[in-house]
N, C-alpha and C positions, 0 to 999 in steps of 0.2 A: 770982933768978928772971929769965930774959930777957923784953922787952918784946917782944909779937906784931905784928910787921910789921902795916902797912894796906896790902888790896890795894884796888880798884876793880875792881870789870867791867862792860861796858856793852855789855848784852842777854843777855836768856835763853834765847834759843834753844838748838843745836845744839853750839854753842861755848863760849857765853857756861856754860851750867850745868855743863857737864865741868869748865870752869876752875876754876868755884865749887867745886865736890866735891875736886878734884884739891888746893886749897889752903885748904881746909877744919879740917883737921885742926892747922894748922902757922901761921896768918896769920888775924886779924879782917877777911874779905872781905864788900864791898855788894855787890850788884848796882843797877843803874839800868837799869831798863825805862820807855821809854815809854809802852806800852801799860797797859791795866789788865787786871784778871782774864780769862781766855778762857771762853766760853762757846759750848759748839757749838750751830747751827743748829736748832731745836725744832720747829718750823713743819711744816704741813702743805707736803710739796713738791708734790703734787697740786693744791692750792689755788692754792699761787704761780704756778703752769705754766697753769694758767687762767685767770689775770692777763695772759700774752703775747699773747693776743687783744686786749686792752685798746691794745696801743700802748704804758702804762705805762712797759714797760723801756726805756730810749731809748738808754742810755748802758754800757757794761760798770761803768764807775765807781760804777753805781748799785749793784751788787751789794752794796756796806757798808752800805745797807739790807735786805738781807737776815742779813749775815756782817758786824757792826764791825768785825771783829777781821783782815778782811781788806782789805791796800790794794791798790788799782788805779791805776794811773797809764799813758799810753800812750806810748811812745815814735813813733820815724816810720815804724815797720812792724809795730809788734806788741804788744799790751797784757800791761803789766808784772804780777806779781802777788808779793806777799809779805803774810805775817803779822806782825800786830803786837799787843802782848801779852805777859800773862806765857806762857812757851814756845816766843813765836816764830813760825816757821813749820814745827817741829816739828806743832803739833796739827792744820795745815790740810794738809801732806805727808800721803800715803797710807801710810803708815810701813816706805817701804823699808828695807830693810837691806842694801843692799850693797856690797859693797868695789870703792872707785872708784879706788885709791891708785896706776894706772898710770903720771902722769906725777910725782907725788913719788918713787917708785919710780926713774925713771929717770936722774933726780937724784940719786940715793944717801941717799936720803931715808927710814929703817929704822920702818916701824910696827908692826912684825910683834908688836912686845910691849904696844904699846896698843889693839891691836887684840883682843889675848887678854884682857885686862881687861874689853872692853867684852862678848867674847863669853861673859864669866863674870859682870855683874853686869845684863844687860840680856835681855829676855824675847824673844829671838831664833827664829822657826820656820818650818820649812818646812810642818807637819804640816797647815797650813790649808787642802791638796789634799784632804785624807782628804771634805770637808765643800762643795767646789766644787758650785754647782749645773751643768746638763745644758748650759743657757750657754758655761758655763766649760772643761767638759769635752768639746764639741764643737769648739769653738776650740783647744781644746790639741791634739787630736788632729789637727785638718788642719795646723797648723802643722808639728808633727811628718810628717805625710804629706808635707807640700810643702819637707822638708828645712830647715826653720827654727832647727830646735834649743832650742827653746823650754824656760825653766828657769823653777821654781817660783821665784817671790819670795821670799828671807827677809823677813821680815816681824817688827814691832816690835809681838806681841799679846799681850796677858797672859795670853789663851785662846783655841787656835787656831779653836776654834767660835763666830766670830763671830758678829753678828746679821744680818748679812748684809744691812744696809740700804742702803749702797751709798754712805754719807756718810764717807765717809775724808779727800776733800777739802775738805769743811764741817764738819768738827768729829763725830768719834765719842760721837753719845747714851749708849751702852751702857758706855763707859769702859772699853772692851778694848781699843781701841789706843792704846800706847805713846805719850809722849811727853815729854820733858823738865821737864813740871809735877812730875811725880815726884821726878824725880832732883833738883827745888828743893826739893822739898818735905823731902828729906833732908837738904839742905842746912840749911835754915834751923833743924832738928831739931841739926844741928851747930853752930850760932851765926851762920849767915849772913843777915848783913839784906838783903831783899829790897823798894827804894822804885820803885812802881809808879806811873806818870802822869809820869813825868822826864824831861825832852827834854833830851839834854846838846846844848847850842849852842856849846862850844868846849874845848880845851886850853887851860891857861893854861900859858906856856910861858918859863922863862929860861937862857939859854945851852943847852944840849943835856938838858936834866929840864926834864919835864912839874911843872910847883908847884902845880895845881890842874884840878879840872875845872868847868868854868861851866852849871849846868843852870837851866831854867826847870820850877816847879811852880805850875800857875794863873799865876798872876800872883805868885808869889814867886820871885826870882832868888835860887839859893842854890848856891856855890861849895861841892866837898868835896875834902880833901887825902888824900892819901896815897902811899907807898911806888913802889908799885907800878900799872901801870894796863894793862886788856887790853880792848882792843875788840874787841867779838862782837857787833854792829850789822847783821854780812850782809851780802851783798857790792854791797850797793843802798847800807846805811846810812855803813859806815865811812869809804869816802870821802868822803861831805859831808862827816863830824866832823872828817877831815883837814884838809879842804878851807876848812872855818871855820877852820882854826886855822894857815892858812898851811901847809899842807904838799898837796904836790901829790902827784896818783896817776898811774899810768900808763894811759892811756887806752887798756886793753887789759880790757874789760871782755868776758864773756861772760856767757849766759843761758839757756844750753839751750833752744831755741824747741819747743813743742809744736803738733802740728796735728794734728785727730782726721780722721778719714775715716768717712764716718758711710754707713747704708741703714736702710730700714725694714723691718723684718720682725715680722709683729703675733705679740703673745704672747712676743718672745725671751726675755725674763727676764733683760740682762745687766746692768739698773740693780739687781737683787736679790743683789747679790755682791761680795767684798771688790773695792776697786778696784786692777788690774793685779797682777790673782794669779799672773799669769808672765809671763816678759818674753824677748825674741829678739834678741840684740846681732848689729849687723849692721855693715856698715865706715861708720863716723860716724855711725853711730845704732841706734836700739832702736824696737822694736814691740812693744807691748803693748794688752789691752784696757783700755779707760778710756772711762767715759762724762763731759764735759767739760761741767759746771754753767754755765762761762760760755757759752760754745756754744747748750747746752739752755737760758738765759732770753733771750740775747741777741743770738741769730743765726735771724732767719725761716725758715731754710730747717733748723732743728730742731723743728717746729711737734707734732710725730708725740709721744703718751704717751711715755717714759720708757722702761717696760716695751716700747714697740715698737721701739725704737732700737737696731742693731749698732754699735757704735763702736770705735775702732782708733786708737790713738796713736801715731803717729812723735816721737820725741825725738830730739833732733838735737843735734851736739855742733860747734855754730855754731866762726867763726872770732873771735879776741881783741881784735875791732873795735870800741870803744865807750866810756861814760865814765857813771857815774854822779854828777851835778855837785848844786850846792844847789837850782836851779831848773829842773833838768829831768835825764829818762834820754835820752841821742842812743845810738842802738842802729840799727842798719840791716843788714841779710844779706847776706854778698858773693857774689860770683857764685859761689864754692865753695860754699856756703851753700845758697846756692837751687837747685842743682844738687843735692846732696845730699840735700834735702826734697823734692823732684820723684821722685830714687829711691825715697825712701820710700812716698811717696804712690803711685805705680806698683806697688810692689807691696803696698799695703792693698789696693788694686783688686785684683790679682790672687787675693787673699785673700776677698775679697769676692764677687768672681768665681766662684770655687770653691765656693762657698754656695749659688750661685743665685739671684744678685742682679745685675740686670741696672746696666747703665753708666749708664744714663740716670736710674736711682732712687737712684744714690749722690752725698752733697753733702758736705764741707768744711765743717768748723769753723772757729772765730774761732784767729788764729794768736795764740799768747800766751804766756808766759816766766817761771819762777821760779826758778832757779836760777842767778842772779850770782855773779858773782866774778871774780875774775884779775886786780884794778886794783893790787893789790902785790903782784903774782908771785914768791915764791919763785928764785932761780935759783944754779947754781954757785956763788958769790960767798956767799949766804945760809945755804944748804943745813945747814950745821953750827949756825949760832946761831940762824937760825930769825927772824930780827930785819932790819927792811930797813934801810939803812943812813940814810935820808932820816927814820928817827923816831928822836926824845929817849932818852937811854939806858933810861929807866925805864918805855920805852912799848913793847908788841906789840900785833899784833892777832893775831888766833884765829878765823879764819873762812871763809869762800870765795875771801876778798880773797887769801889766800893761794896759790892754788892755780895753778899755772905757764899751764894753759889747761882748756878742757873736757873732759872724759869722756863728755860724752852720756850720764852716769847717773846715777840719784838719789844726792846727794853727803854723805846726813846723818852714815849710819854715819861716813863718810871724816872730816868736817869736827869728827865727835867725836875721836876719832885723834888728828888734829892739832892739839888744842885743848889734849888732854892731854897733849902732848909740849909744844907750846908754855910750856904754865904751868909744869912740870916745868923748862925752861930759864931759865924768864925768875924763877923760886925762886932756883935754883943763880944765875945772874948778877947777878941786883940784889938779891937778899934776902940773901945769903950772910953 
């Protein structure tokens, strides 16, 4: 009878739980999550919103009074955002589904068969149009009028008939939308242990193999060995762990920066709706509607009900300038950057425009970013093993870190893709 390899993985998100599943069946795999259990948002948002009168909210940072499970941290032009927890930032993502895979792609980079897996075990749909409210379907139509080309979101929902509360990026009350808690929760059904509250602080590392990993729990330092080891931290986390353990990243860090374009118009209803039920890819970035929680607690000039708020997202597929380090994110927009998010913004006005909403009643959101990665870029040289050449034989990571540069699109589908090609490779090379 063969002895079952030990894997490690560290974090559950997007990456980290594909791994788990993919090596599930064949290896005794942990996971180590920092975070602990997720729990969405329960609270009256009505109540909160009547708090901003108070002065109260002073900080975006404060919003993990609202959302634990959400961090905030600000760089020198724009407030960072990621999940932490069991699932990541799966459960606080609006649970796009779309395939981002243009610049692995152009690398000779083949997902086309992981990608088929995901579209056979994961609750993928467009059908969530059938259920749009009047909101929704007034937006879709001018966008289509004004040549936009606007496409329904695949979307990660167990039932396209959502409840339409409009919490997708604070956690789904109703438990209809998708999210990696799942795909754990079948994991661990297969034998995978999953330790929650884990801060891993380093690799322990001799000649080219990683010989342990150093976590802290409370206040107990507790080292764990194994075979195998794949970091799925996000493209905020991996680098620190590198970065603790002596290995440097490439300070080509990207973020996708969002910025809403907001008017009032009483009665809209577009807080009553899946959030960014269709989206419009446009050259370095995408339009969608999205109403922006940090924005709506934290920015004065969102003072207007909820229900009376048009909102309009530019996502923007920044340039690969930046570094996620132990003591801070340095992220700044280069003048291709800011030029590009001007376009955007140009034509949400226009968009807005078109409504009947005059220039002077429309304001700006808080500019802010959650989709990292690109600090261990994939490139020619990789392409085949998947593995950067600067980590121990028996180390990968599995995550955004991977990814050559931005998309400008929600990257979770993608970042599962590559998670499960990863683990698949790093089986066949060090478990063999």
């Amino acid at each position: 009878m063969s002895i079952r390899k030990k894997v490690i993985i560290v974090g559950s998100g997007a990456g980290g739980a594909v791994a788990a599943m993919e090596l599930a069946d064949t290896c005794d795999v942990t996971i180590l999550e920092a975070g602990k259990d997720f729990h969405p948002f329960s609270g009256s948002l009505d109540t909160f919103a009547s708090l901003r009168k108070t002065g109260l909210f002073l900080d975006e940072r404060m919003i993990r009074l609202l959302i634990p499970n959400m961090q905030v941290r600000k760089s020198e032009s724009m407030v960072m955002v990621n999940g932490i927890g069991v699932g990541g930032t799966t459960t606080l993502a609006t649970g796009n589904a779309v395939r981002t895979d243009g610049s692995l792609r152009a690398l000779g980079i083949d997902l086309d068969e992981q990608f088929e897996k995901l579209y056979e075990i994961l609750p993928i749909t467009t059908e969530h149009k059938r259920y749009w409210n009047s909101a929704t379907r007034e937006l879709f139509a001018l966008f289509e009028k004004m040549g936009l080309d606007p496409q329904p979101t695949p979307k990660l929902l167990k039932s396209p008939k959502c409840a339409n509360c409009g919490r997708c990026a604070i956690g789904c009350p109703a438990g209809i939308k998708w999210d990696t808690r799942d795909m754990i929760h079948d994991a661990e059904n297969k034998g995978v242990k999953l330790i929650t509250g884990c801060n891993v602080k380093e690799l322990l590392i001799r000649g080219n193999e990683v010989t342990g990993i150093r976590t802290m729990q409370g206040c107990r330092e507790i080292t764990y060995q194994a075979d195998l080891y794949i970091l799925a931290a996000g493209g905020f986390g991996t680098p620190v762990i590198l970065e603790n353990s002596g290995i440097s990243c490439r300070k080509s860090l990207f973020v996708d920066p969002v910025l809403c374009v907001a008017a009032k118009r009483k009665g809209f209803g577009q807080d009553s709706q899946l959030l960014m039920p269709f989206y419009s890819r446009q050259d370095g970035y995408m339009l969608s509607p999205y109403i922006d929680y940090l924005s709506f607690f934290f920015d004065r000039r969102w003072r207007y009900p909820k229900g009376d708020i048009i909102s309009l997202m530019v996502k923007m597929s920044d340039d690969s300038c930046g570094s996620s380090e132990k003591r801070a994110i340095h992220k700044k927009l280069s003048d291709a950057d800011r030029q590009r998010l001007k376009r955007g913004v140009r034509q949400c006005r226009r968009i807005l425009s078109e409504m009947g909403t005059a220039k002077e009643d429309m304001f700006l959101g808080i500019l802010n970013a959650g989709h990292p990665g690109g600090m261990l870029p994939l490139t020619e040289d990789t392409k085949d093993c998947l593995h950067d050449r600067s980590l121990p034989v028996n180390l990968y990571a599995a995550d955004c870190s991977l990814f050559p540069h931005s998309e400008g699109l929600p990257p979770i589908l993608t970042i599962m893709a590559l998670a499960m090609k990863v683990a698949g490779t790093a089986q066949k090379e060090v478990l063999h």
